[in-house]
C-alpha positions in Angstrom: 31.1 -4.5 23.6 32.6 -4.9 19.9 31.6 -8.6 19.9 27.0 -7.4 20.3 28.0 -5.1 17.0 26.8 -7.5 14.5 23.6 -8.4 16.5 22.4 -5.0 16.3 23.6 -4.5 12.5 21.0 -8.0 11.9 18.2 -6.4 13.8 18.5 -3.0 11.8 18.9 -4.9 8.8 15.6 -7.0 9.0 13.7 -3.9 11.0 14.4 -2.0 7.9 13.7 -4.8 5.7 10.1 -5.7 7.5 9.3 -1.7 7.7 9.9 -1.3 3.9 7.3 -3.9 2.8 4.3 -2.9 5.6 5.1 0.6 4.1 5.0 -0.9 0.4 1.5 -2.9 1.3 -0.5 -0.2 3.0 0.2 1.8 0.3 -0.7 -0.7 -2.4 -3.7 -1.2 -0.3 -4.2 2.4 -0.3 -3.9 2.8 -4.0 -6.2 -0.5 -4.8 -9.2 1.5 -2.4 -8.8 4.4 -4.1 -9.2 2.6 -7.5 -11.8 0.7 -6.6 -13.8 3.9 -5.7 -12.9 5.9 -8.6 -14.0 3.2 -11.1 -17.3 2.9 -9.1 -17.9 6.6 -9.5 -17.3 6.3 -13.3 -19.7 3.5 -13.8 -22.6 5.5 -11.8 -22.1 8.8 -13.9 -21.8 6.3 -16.6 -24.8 4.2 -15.9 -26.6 7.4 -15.3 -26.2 8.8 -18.6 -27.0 5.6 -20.1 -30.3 5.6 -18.5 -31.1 8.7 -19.5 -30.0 7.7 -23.1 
């Protein structure tokens, strides 16, 4: 049916669209976790050497 076409087109179009930006904020997530745990590792090294100091 020629005429259900475009419906289908819409729903891939806004499928892809939805996909693309859960994809784009887990990984942002994903980064911001992994930042946040690197920069608390560098303040513990760097706290301990300042106690030490």
């Amino acid at each position: 049916m020629p005429q259900l076409a475009p419906m289908n087109w819409i729903f891939l179009f806004f499928y892809s669209i939805i996909m693309f930006f859960i994809y784009k904020n887990l990984n942002y997530f994903i980064n911001y976790k992994n930042i946040n745990l690197n920069m608390n590792l560098n303040k513990n090294k760097t706290n301990k050497i300042n106690w030490k100091w």
